[in-house]
C-alpha positions as CSV (number, residue, x, y, z in Angstrom):
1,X,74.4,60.8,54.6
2,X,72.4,64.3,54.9
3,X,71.4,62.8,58.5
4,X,74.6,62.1,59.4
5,X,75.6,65.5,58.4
6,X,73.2,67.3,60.1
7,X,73.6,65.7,63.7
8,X,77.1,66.5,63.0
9,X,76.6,70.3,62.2
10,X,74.0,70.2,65.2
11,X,76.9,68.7,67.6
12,X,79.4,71.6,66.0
13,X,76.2,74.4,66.8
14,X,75.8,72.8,70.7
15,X,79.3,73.3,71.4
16,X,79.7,76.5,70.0
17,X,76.9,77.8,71.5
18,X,78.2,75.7,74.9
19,X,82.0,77.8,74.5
20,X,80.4,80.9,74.2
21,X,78.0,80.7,77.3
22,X,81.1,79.7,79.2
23,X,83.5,82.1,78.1
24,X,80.6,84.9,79.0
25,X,80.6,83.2,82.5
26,X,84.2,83.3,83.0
27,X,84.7,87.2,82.2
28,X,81.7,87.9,84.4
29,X,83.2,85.7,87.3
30,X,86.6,87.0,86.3
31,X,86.2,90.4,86.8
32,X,84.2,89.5,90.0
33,X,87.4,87.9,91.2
34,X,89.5,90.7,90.6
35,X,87.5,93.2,92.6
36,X,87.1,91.2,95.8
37,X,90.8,90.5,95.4
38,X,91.8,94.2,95.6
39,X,89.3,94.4,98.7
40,X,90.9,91.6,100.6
41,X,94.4,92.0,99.8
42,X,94.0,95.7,100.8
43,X,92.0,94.3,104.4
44,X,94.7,91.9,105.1
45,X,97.2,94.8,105.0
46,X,95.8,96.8,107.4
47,X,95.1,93.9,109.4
48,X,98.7,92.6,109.5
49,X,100.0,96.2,110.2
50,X,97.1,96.2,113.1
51,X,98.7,92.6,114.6
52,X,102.4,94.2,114.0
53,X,101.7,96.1,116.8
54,X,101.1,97.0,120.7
55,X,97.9,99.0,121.5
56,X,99.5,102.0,122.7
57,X,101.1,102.5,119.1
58,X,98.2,102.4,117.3
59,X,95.8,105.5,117.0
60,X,92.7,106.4,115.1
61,X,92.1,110.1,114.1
62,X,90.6,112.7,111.6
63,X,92.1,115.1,109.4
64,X,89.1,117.3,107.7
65,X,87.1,114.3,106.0
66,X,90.2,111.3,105.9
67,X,89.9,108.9,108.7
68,X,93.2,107.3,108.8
69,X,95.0,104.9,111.2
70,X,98.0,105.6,113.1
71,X,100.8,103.3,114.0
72,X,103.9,105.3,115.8
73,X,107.4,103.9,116.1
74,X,110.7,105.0,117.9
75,X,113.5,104.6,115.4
76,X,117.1,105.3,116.5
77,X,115.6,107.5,119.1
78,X,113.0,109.6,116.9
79,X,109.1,109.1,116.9
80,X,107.5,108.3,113.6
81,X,104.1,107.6,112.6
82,X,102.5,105.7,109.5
83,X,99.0,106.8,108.2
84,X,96.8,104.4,106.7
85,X,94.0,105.9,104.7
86,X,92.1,106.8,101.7
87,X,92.6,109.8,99.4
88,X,91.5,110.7,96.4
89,X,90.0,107.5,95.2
90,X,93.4,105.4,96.7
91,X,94.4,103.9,100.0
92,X,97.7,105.5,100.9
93,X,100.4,105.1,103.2
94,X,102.4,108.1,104.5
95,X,105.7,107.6,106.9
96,X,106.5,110.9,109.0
97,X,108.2,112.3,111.9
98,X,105.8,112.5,114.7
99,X,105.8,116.5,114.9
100,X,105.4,116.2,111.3
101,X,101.5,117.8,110.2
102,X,99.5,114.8,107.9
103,X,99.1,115.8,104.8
104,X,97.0,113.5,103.0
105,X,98.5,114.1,99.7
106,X,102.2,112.6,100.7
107,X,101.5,109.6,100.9
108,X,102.3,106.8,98.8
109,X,99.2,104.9,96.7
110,X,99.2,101.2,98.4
111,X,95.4,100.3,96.3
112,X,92.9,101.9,95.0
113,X,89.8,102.9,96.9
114,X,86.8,104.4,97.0
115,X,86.7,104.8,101.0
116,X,88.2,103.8,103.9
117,X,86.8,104.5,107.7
118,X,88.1,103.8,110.8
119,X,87.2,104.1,114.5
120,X,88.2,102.9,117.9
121,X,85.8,101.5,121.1
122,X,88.6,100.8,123.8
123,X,91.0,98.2,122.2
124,X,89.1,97.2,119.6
125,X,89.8,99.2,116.1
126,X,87.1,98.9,113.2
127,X,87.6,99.5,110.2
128,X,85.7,99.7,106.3
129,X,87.4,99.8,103.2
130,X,85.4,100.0,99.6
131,X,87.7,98.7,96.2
132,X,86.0,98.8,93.3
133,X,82.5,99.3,94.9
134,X,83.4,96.3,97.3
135,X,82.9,96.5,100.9
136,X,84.7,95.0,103.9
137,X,84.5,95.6,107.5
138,X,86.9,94.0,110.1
139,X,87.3,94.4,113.6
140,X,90.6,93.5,115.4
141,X,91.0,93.5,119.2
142,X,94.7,95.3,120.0
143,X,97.1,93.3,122.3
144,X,100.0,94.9,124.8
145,X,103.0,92.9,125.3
146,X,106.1,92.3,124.4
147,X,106.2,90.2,121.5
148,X,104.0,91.3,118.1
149,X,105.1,95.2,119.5
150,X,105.8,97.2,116.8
């Protein structure tokens, strides 16, 4: 009986020790997850808004220390541009007129960030964005014509 017992309480102390070594795992891994996530999701954005549009609508630029993205559109007859960028530890998105100055502040949070670069070598546009200490780079080679124009 007392052997019997004691392989039992040894099976109980296996698959404790076995739940615990697996939940650790899954909380490392988990939070692992959840950082590339907001890296990718926030790279597939700026790549869809990239393939949404013709090469002479898309622009990269400066202001002070933001690199940002540009993407201009003609809406009932008035120019607008949309900055993508990063500012104060979040990617933002800021919709203007085109006479409008860029204000980095204005814009609307889309993730947050720790940086985001950008730069331009004919038609193809580069970028780098760092989530959560995460970094991605993509290139994307712009297209002119009729359909995907923005």
């Amino acid at each position: 009986m007392i052997f019997v017992l004691t392989v039992f309480v040894l099976f109980v102390c296996c698959l404790l020790a076995a739940v615990l070594a697996f939940a650790k795992a899954y909380k490392h891994f988990g939070s692992e997850i959840e950082k590339r996530f907001d890296t990718a999701t926030a790279q597939t954005l700026v790549l869809q808004k990239l393939r949404s549009y013709d090469s002479g609508a898309v622009s990269v630029g400066k202001q002070g220390d933001t690199d940002y993205l540009g993407f201009s559109d003609t809406i009932d007859g008035e120019s607008y541009i949309t900055y993508i960028y990063c500012y104060d530890g979040e990617l933002r998105e800021l919709f203007v007129e085109s006479s409008a100055p860029f204000v980095a502040e204005n814009g609307n949070t889309l993730f947050p960030a720790n940086n985001f670069t950008a730069s331009a070598d004919k038609n193809i546009i580069s970028f780098t964005i760092t989530c959560n200490g995460v970094q991605t780079s993509s290139h994307y080679c712009l297209r002119s014509g009729k359909e995907g124009a923005g």
